[in-house]
GUBA-74771 format. One record per residue: residue number from 1; x, y, z of N, C-alpha, C in turn. Coordinates in steps of 0.1 Angstrom, whole numbers. Example, Ala and Ser with C-alpha at 12.3 -4.5 7.8 and 13.67 -1.06 7.14 Angstrom:
// GUBA-74771
+-----+-------+-------+-------+-------+-------+-------+-------+-------+-------+
| seq |   nxx |   nyy |   nzz |  caxx |  cayy |  cazz |   cxx |   cyy |   czz |
+-----+-------+-------+-------+-------+-------+-------+-------+-------+-------+
|   1 |   132 |   -57 |    78 |   123 |   -45 |    78 |   132 |   -33 |    78 |
|   2 |   128 |   -22 |    71 |   137 |   -11 |    71 |   129 |     0 |    79 |
+-----+-------+-------+-------+-------+-------+-------+-------+-------+-------+
END
This chain:
// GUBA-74771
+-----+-------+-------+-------+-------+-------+-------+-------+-------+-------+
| seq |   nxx |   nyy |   nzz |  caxx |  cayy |  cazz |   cxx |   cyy |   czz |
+-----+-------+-------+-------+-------+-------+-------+-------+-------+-------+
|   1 |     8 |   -12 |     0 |     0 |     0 |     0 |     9 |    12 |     0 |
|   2 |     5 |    24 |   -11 |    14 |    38 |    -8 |     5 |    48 |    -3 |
|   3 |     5 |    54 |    10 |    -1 |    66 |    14 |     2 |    75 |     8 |
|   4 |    -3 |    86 |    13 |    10 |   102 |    10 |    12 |   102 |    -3 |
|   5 |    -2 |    97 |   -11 |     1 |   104 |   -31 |    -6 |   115 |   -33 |
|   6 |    -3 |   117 |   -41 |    -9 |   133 |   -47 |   -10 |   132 |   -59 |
|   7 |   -12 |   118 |   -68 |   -13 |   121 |   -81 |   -21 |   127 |   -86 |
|   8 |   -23 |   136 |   -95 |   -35 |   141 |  -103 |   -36 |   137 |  -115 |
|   9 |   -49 |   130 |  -119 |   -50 |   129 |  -133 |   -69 |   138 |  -137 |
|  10 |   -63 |   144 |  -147 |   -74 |   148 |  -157 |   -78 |   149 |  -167 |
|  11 |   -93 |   148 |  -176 |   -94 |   140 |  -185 |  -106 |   151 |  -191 |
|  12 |  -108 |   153 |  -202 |  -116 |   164 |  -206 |  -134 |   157 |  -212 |
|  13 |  -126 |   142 |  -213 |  -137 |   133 |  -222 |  -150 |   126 |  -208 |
|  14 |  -135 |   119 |  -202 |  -143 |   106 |  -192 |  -139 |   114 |  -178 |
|  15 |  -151 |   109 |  -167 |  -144 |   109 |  -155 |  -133 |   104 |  -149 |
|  16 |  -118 |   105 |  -148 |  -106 |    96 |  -147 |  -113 |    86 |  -136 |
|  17 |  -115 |    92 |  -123 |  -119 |    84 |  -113 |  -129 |    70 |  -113 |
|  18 |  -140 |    71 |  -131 |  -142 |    59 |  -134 |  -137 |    51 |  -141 |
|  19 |  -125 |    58 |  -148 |  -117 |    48 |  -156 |  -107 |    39 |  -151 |
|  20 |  -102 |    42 |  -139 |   -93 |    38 |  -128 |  -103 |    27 |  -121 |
|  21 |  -113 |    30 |  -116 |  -121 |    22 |  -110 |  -126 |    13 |  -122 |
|  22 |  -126 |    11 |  -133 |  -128 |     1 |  -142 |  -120 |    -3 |  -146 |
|  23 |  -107 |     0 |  -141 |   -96 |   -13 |  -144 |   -87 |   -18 |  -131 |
|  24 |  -101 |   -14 |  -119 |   -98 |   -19 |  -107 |   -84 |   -19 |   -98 |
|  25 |   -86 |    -5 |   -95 |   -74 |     3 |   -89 |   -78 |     0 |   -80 |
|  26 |   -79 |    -5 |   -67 |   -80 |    -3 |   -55 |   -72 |     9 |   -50 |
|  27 |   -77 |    23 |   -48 |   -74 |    34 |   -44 |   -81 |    44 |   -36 |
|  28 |   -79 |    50 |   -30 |   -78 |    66 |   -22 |   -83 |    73 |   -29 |
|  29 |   -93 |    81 |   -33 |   -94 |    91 |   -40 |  -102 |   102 |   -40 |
|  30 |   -97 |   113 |   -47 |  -114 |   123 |   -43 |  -114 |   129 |   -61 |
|  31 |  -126 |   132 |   -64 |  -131 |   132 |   -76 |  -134 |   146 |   -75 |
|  32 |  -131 |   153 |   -87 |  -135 |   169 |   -87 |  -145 |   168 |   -99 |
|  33 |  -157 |   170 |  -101 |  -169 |   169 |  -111 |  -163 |   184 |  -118 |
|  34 |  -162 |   193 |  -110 |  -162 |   208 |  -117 |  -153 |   206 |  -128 |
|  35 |  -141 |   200 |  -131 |  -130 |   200 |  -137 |  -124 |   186 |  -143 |
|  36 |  -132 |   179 |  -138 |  -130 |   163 |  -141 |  -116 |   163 |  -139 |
|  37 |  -112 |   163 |  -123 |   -98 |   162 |  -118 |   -99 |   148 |  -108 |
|  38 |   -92 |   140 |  -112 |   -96 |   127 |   -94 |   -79 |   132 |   -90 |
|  39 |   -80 |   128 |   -77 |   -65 |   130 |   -72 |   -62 |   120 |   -62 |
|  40 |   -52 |   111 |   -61 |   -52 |    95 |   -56 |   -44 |    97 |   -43 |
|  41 |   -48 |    99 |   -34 |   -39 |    99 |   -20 |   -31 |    88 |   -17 |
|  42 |   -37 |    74 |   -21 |   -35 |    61 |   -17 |   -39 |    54 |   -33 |
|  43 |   -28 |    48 |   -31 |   -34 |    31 |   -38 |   -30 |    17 |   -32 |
|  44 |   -39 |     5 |   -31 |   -34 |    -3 |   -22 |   -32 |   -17 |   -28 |
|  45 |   -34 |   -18 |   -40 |   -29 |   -28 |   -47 |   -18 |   -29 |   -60 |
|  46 |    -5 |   -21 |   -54 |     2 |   -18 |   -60 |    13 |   -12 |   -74 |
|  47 |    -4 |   -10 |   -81 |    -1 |     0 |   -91 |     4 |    12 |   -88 |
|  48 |    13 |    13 |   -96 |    24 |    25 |   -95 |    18 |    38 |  -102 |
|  49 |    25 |    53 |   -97 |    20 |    62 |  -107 |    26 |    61 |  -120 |
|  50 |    37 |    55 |  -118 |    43 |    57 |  -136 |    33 |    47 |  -146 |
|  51 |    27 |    36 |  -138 |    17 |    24 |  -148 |     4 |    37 |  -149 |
|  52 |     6 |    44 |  -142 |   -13 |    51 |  -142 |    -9 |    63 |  -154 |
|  53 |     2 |    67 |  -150 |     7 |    79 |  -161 |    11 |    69 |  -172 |
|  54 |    18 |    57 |  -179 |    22 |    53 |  -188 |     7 |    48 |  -195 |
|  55 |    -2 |    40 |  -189 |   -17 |    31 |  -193 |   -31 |    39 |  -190 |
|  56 |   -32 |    54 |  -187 |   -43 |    58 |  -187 |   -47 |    60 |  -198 |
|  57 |   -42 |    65 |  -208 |   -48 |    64 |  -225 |   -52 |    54 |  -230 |
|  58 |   -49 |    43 |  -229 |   -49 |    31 |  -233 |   -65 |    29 |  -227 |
|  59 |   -62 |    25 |  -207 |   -73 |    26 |  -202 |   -88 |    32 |  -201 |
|  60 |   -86 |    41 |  -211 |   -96 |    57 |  -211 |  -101 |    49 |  -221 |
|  61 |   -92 |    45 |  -236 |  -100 |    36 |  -246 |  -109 |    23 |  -243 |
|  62 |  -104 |    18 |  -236 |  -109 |     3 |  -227 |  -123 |     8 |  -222 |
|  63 |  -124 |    19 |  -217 |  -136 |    22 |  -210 |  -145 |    30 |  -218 |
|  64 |  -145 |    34 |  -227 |  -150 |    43 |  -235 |  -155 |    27 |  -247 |
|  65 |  -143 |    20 |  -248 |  -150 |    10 |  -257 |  -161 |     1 |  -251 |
|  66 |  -161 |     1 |  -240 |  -164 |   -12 |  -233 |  -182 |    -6 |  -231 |
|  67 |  -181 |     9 |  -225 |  -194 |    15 |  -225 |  -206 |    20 |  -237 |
|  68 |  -212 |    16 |  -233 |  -225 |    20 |  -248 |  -227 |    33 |  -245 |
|  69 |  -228 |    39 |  -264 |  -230 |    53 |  -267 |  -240 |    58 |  -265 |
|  70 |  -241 |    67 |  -266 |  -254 |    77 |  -259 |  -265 |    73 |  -277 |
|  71 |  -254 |    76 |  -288 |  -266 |    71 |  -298 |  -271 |    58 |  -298 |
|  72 |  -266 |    47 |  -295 |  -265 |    38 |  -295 |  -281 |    32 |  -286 |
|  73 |  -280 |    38 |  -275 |  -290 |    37 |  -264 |  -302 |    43 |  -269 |
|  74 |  -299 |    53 |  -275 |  -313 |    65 |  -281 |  -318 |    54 |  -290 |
|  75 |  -309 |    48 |  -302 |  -313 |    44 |  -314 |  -322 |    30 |  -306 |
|  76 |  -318 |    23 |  -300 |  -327 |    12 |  -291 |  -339 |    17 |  -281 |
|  77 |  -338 |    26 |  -277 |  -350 |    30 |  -269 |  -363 |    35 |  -284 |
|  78 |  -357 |    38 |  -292 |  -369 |    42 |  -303 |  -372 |    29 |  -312 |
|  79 |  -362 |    23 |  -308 |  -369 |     8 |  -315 |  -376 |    -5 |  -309 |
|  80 |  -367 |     3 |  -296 |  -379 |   -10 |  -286 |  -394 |   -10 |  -289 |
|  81 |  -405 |   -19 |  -287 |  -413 |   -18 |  -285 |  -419 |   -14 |  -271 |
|  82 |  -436 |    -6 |  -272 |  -437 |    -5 |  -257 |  -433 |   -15 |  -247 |
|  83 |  -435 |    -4 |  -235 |  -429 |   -17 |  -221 |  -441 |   -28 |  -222 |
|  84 |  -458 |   -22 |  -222 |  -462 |   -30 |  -222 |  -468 |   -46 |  -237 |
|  85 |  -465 |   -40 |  -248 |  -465 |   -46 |  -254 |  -453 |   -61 |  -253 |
|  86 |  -437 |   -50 |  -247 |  -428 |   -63 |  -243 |  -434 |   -73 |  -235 |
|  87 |  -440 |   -71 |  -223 |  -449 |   -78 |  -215 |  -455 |   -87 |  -220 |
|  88 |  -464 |   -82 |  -229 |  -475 |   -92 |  -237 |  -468 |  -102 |  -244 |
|  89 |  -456 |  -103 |  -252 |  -448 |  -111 |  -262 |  -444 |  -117 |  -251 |
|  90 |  -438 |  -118 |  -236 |  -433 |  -127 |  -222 |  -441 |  -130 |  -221 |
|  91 |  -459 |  -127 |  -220 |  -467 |  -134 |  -215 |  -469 |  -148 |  -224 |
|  92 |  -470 |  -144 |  -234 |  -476 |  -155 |  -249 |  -466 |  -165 |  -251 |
|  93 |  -448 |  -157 |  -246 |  -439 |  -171 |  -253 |  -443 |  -182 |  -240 |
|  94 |  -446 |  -174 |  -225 |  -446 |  -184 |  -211 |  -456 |  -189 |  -214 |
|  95 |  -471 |  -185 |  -217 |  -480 |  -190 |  -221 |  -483 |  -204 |  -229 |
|  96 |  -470 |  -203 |  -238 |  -474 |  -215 |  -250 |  -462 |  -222 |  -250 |
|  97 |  -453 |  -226 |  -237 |  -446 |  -231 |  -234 |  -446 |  -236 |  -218 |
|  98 |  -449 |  -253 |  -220 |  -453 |  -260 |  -209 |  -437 |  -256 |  -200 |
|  99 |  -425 |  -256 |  -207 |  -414 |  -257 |  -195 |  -413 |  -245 |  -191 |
| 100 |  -415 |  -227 |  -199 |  -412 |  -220 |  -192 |  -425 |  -215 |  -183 |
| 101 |  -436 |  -222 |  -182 |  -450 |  -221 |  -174 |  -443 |  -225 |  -160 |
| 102 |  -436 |  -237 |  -162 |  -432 |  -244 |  -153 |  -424 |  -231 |  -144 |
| 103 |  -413 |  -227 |  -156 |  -400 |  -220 |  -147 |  -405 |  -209 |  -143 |
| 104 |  -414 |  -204 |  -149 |  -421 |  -193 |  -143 |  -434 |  -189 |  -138 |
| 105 |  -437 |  -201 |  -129 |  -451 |  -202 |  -127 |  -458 |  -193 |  -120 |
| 106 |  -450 |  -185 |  -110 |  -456 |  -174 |  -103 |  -457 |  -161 |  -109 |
| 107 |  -451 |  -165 |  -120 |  -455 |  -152 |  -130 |  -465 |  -156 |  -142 |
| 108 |  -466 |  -161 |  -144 |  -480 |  -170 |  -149 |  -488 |  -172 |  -139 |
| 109 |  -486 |  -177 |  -129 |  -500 |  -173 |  -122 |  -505 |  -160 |  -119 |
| 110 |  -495 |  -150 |  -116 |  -503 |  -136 |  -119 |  -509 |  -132 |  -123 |
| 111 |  -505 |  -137 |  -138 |  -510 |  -128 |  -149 |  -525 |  -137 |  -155 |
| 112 |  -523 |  -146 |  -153 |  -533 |  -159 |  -155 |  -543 |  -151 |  -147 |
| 113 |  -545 |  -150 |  -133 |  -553 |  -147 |  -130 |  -559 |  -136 |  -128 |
| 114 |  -556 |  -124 |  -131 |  -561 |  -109 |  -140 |  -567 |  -117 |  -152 |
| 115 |  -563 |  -122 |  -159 |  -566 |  -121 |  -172 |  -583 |  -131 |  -171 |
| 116 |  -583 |  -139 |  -161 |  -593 |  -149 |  -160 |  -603 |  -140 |  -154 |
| 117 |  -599 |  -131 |  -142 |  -609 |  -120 |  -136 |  -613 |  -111 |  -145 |
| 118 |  -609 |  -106 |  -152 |  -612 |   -98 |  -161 |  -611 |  -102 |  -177 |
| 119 |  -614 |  -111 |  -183 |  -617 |  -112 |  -193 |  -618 |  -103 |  -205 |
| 120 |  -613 |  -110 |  -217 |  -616 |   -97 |  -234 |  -629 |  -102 |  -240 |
+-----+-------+-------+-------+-------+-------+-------+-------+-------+-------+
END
């Protein structure tokens, strides 16, 4: 474990403080949102500042690849179907399948029984 650090890293794209925490730094740190500054008092699993100054670019890619884009998410939320329509396509595949009636019988009986109380 090193106490007594003062590294600073800053990043104009990503939060550094999540990109470190996604390649599992065990560290000390305080995160500045205003300026997207993290500053590492401690690290306790042995990563060095020179690995965090030589592999943070690298790392910044790794996490930026690894996380889904803001279009990406948009372009799926407009293609999903309603929540409830999703619902109805779960109900019908459990419905017309004896094993997942089975695996999911307390959600089939839920719904089973609204649907029997209330009738179309």
């Amino acid at each position: 474990m090193t106490k007594g650090l003062n590294i600073t890293v800053t990043d104009a794209d990503v939060d550094p403080i999540d990109v470190l925490a996604f390649k599992n730094i065990k560290m000390g740190a305080n995160h500045n949102p205003s300026n997207n500054t993290t500053t590492i008092s401690s690290i306790y699993d042995g990563t060095t500042e020179q690995e965090i100054n030589d592999n943070f670019a690298t790392w910044k890619q790794e996490y930026l690849d690894y996380q889904p884009t803001v279009v990406a998410l948009a372009n799926r939320k407009k293609e999903y179907p309603p929540i409830g329509d999703q619902l109805d396509m779960l109900w019908h595949s459990i419905d017309q399948d004896a094993a997942l009636k089975q695996k999911y019988f307390a959600f089939h009986q839920a719904i089973l029984a609204i649907k029997s109380k209330h009738p179309k």
